[in-house]
Structure formats: C-alpha cells, structure tokens
C-alpha positions as a Markdown table, in Angstrom:
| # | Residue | x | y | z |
|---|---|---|---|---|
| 1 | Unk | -78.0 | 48.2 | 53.7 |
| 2 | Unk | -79.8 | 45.2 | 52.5 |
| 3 | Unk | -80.1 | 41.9 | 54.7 |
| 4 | Unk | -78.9 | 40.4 | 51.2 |
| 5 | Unk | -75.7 | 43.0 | 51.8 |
| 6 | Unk | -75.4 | 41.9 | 55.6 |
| 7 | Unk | -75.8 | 38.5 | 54.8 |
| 8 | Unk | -72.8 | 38.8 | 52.2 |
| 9 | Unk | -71.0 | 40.3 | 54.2 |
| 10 | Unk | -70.9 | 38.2 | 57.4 |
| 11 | Unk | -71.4 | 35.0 | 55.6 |
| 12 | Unk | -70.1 | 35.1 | 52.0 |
| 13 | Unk | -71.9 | 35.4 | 49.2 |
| 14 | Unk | -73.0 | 32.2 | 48.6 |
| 15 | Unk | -73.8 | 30.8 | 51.7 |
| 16 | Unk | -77.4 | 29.5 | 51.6 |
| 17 | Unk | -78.7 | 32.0 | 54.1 |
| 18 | Unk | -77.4 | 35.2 | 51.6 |
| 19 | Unk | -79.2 | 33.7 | 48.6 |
| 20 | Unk | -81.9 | 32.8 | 50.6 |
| 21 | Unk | -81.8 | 36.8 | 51.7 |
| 22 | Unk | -80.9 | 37.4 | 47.7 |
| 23 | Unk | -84.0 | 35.8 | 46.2 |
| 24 | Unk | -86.6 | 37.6 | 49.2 |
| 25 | Unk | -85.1 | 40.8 | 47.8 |
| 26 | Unk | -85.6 | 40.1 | 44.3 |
| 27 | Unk | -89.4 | 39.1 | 45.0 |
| 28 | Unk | -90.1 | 42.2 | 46.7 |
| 29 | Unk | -88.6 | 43.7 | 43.8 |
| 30 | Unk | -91.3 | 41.6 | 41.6 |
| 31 | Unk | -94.0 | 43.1 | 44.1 |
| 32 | Unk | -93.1 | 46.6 | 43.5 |
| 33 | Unk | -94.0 | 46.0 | 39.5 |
| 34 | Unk | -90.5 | 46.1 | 38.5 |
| 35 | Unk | -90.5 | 42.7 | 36.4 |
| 36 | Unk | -87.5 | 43.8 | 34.4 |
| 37 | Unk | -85.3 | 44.5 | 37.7 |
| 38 | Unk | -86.6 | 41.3 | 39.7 |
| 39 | Unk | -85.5 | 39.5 | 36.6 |
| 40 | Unk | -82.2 | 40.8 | 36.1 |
| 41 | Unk | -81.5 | 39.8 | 39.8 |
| 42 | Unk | -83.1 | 36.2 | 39.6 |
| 43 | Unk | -81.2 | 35.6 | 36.5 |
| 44 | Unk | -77.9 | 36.5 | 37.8 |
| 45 | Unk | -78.8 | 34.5 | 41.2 |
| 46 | Unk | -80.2 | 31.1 | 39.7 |
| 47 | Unk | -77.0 | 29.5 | 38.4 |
| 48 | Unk | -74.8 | 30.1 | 41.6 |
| 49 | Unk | -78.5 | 28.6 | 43.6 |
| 50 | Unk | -78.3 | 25.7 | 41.3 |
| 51 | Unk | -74.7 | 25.4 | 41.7 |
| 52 | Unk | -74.5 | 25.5 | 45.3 |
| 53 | Unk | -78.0 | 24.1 | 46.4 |
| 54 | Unk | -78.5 | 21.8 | 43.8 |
| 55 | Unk | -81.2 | 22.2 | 41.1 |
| 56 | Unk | -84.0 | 20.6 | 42.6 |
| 57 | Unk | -83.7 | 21.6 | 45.9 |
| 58 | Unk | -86.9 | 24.1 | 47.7 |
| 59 | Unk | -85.3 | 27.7 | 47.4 |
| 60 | Unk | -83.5 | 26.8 | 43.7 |
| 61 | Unk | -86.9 | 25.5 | 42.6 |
| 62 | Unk | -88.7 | 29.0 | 43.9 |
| 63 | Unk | -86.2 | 31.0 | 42.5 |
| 64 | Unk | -87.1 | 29.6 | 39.0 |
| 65 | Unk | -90.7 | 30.0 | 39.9 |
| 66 | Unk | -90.3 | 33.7 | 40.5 |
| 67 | Unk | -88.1 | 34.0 | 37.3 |
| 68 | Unk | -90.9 | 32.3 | 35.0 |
| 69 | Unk | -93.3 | 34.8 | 37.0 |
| 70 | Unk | -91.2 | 37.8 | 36.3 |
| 71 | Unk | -91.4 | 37.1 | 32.4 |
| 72 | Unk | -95.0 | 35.8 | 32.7 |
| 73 | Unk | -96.0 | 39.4 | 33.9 |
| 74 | Unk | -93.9 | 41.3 | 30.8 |
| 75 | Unk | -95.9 | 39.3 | 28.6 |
| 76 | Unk | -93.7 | 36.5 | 27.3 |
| 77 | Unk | -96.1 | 34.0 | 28.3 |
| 78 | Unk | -95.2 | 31.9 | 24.7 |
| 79 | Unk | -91.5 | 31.7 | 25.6 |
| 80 | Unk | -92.2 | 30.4 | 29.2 |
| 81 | Unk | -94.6 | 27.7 | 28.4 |
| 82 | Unk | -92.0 | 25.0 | 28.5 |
| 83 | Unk | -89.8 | 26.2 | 31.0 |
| 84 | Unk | -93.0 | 25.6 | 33.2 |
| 85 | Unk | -93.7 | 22.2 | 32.3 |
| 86 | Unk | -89.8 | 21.5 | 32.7 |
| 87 | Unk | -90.6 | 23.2 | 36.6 |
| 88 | Unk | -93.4 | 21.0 | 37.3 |
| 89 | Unk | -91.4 | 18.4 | 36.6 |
| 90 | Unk | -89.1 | 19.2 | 38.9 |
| 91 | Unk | -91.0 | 20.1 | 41.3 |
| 92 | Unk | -93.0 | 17.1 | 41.4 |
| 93 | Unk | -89.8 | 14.5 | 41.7 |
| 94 | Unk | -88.6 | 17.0 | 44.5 |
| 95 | Unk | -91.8 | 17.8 | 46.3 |
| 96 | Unk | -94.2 | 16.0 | 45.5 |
| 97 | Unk | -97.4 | 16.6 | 43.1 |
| 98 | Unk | -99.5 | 17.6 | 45.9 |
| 99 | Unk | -97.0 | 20.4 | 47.6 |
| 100 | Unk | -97.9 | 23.6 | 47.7 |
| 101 | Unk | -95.0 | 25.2 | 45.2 |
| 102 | Unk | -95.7 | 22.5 | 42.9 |
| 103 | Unk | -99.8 | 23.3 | 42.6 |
| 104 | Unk | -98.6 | 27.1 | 42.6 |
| 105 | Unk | -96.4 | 26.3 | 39.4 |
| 106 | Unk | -99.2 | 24.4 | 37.9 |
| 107 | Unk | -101.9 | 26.9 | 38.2 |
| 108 | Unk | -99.4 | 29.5 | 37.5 |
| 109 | Unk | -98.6 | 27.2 | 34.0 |
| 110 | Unk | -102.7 | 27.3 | 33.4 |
| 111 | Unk | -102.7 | 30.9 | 34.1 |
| 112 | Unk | -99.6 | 31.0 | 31.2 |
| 113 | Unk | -101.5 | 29.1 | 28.5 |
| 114 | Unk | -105.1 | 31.1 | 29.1 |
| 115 | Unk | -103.2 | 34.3 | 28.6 |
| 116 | Unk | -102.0 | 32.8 | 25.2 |
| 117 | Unk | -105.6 | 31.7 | 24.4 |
| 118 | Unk | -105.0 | 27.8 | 25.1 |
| 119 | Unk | -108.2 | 28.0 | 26.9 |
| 120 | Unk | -109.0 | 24.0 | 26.7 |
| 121 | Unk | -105.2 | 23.1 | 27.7 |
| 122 | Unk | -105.8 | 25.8 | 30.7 |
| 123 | Unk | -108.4 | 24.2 | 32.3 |
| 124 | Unk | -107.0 | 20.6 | 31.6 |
| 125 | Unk | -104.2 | 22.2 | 34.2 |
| 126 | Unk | -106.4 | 23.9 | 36.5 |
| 127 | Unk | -109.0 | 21.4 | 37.4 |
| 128 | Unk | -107.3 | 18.9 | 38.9 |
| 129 | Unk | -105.5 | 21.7 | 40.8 |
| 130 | Unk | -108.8 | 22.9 | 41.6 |
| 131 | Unk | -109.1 | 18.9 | 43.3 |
| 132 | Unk | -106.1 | 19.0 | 45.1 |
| 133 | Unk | -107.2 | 22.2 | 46.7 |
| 134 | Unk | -110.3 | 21.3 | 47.6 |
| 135 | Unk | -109.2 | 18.0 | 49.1 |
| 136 | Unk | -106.2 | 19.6 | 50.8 |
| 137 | Unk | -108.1 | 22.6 | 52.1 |
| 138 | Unk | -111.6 | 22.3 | 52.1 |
| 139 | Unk | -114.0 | 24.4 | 49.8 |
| 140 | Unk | -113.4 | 27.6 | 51.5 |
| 141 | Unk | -109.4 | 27.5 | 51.4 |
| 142 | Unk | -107.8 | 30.6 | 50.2 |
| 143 | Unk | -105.9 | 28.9 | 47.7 |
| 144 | Unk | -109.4 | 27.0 | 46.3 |
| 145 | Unk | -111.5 | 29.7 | 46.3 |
| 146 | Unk | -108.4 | 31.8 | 44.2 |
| 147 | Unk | -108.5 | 28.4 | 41.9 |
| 148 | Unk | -112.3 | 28.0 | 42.2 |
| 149 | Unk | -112.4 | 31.6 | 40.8 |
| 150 | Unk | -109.8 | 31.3 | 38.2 |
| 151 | Unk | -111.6 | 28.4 | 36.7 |
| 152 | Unk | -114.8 | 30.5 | 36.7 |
| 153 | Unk | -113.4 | 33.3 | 34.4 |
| 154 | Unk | -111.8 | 30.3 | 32.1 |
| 155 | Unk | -114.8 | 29.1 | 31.4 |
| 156 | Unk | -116.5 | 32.7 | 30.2 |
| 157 | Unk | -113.9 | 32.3 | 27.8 |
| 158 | Unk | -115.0 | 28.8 | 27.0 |
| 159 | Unk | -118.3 | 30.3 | 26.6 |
| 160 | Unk | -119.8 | 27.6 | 29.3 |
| 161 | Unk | -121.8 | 29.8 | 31.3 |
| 162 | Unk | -123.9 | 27.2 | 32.9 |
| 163 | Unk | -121.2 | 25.7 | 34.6 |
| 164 | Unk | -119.0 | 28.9 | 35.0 |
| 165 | Unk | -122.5 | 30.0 | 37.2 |
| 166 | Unk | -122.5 | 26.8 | 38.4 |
| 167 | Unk | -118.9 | 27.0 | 39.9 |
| 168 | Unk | -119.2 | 31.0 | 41.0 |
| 169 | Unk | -122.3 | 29.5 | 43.1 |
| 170 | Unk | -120.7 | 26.8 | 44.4 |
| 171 | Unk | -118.0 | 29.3 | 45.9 |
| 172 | Unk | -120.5 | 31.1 | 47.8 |
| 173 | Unk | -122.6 | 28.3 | 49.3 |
| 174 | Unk | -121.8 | 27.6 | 53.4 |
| 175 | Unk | -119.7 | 25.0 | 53.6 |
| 176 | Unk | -121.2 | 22.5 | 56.3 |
C-alpha cells in the first residue's frame, strides 16, 4: 500500500497531507519515464488541490509545475508555452520572483521555448535566471552551474561560440 492509500485512508482523501502524499507519488511516477501515467494522476489531482488549497498556494503551484513537466517531456512543448507564463505569474505574486520554484518554472519555460527553436526568447528567459543564481548561490551553486551550462548549449544554437566558450570557461574557473 501507498503512503497516498494510508494517507486516504486515515485522513480522507483530501486532507492536505494525502495530496501532499498524492502529488510525491505521481512525481516519482514522472521519474520512472512514465509521463503519460504521472499526468493522468496530476491531472486528476490538480482541481481538488486548487479547490481545497487554493490556487496559488506552494504544493497547488508544484503540482502544476510537474503537470507542465509531464507534457514538456511527451513533446508538447507548443501547447504548454502559455500555461508556463500563466505559472510564473503565479508563482511570482505567491513566492516571489527570486524563490526557488519560481526560477525552476522559468528556466523550465526557457528550456520549453529552445526545444521549439525560440532560441532568442530562450535566453531572454534564462539569463536573468542565470543572475539570480549566481547572486543567490554563488558561481559554483548546483542550480548556476545547471543554468550556467544550459545557457552554454543555447548559445551553440545561437551560433555565438565566443561567448558560449566564454561561459563554459567561466564555469570551470576557481571561484575565490
């Protein structure tokens, strides 16, 4: 049995605990590969978050997130586009621009319009992503050097290759 069952179970199915449990097993659904599965369950599970949590509250704002994700990775980048930007939004009334699930929407929105070949629009989104990281974390953060190397590969497809060197290099200098 599933904590998501237990947590029905002992505490109703919409307590915020059970779709808190709910939404963890559909995102290790999503990390299994099984887009089509994950998204059946965040689909079903997104109106009753809304409902009872409100929309723009943390977990009803990540359970979008892994939606958009789910759909992202069966290619319907074009159909998602907006649904980002209305998540951003959202996100950024609700957390702030500088939280962490609202820089992880954004760069997963650049990542959205690279992989339909808005490669200019892309790194509109990603650098000042790529700013926040770097002030938040520091050069060598985990989420800045994923962003850092993001941007790199962006601008191979930009055809910059001065400053995509540029930016690989300044990745692997020693951060003082």
């Amino acid at each position: 049995r599933t904590l998501a069952e237990a947590r029905t179970k002992a505490l109703g199915p919409e307590a915020p605990e059970t779709l808190h449990a709910r939404r963890e097993q559909a995102r290790a659904i999503l990390n299994q590969g099984k887009y089509a599965a994950g998204e059946s369950l965040l689909r079903d599970l997104l109106p009753v978050m809304t409902r009872v949590l409100g929309a723009e509250n943390r977990d009803t704002l990540k359970c979008r997130h892994s939606l958009l994700c789910a759909l992202f990775e069966q290619g319907k980048s074009t159909e998602i586009e907006s649904e980002f930007r209305s998540l951003i939004a959202a996100e950024e009334r609700a957390l702030g621009p500088k939280d962490k699930d609202t820089l992880k929407t954004r760069h997963a929105l650049a990542g959205c319009l690279i992989e339909q070949g808005k490669y200019i629009e892309g790194e509109k989104e990603l650098r000042p992503v790529l700013a926040i990281y770097e002030r938040l974390q520091g050069p060598d953060g985990a989420d800045t050097l994923k962003t850092r190397g993001n941007l790199v590969v962006l601008l191979v497809h930009l055809k910059k290759y001065d400053e995509a060197e540029a930016t690989s290099r300044s990745a692997m200098a020693p951060s003082m």
